[in-house]
N, C-alpha and C positions, 0 to 999 in steps of 0.2 A: 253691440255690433257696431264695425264702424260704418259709417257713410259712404257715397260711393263719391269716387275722386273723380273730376272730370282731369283734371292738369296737375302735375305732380312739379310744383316752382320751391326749390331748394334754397334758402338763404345762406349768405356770405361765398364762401367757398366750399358747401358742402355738392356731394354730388349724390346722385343713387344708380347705380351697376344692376344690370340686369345677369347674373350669373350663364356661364355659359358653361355647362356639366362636363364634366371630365369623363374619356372616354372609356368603355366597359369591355374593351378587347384593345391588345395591342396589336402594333403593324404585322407581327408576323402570325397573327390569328388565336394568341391565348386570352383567354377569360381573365377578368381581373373582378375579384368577388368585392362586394360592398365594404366588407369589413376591411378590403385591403387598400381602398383607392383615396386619395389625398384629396383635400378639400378644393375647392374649383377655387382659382387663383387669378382667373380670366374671368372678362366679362364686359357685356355691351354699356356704353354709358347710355343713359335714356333721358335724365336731367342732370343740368349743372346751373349751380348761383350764378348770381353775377361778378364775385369772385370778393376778395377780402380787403376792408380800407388799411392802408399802411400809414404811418406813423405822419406824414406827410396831411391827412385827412382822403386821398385818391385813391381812388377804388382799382384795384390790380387786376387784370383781366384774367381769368381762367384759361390756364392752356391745354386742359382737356373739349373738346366737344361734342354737341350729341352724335352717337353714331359710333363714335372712334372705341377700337376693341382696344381697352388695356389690361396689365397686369399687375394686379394690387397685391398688397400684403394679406396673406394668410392671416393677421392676428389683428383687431385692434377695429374693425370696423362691424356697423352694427346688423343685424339682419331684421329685417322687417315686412309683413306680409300684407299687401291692399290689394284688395279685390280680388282675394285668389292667389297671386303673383307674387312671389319673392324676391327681395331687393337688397343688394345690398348697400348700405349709406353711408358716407364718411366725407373725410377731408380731403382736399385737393393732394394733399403731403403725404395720400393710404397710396395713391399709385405710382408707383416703380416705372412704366413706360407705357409709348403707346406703341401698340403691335401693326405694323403695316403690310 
């Protein structure tokens, strides 16, 4: 079992996304069954590093932050479960934009 985390501090430029579920009806009022609906592709960031040293030895600031809703790649990033809660973790380079 793991431990319980008080603060979730990500190294270099990794971050972790808190998933935000895709939705189970469309606008105009149809069902959309489990087996049919696409993996959640959005999602809250909750933690980010302090971002990744460049060739220079200077550390490059992350231009994601917490709070901000983006839109990450479907492929390639890892999923991880603490305290319950499902995360998902990658690199600064998994998100696509930030949604405002």
């Amino acid at each position: 079992m793991l431990p319980t985390y008080v603060n979730i501090k990500p190294l270099a430029n990794h971050l972790f996304i808190e998933q935000i579920e895709a939705e189970t009806m469309t606008k105009s009022g149809i069902y959309i069954p489990e087996s049919a609906e696409n993996k959640p592709t959005t999602g809250k960031v909750v933690a980010v590093g302090e971002g990744k040293i460049n060739e220079k030895g200077e550390r490059t600031p992350m231009s994601v932050k917490i709070g901000d809703t983006v839109l990450y790649k479907k492929y390639g990033l890892s999923e991880v479960e603490i305290d319950g809660k499902k995360y998902m973790v990658g690199d600064e380079d998994d998100i696509l934009a930030v949604l405002e």
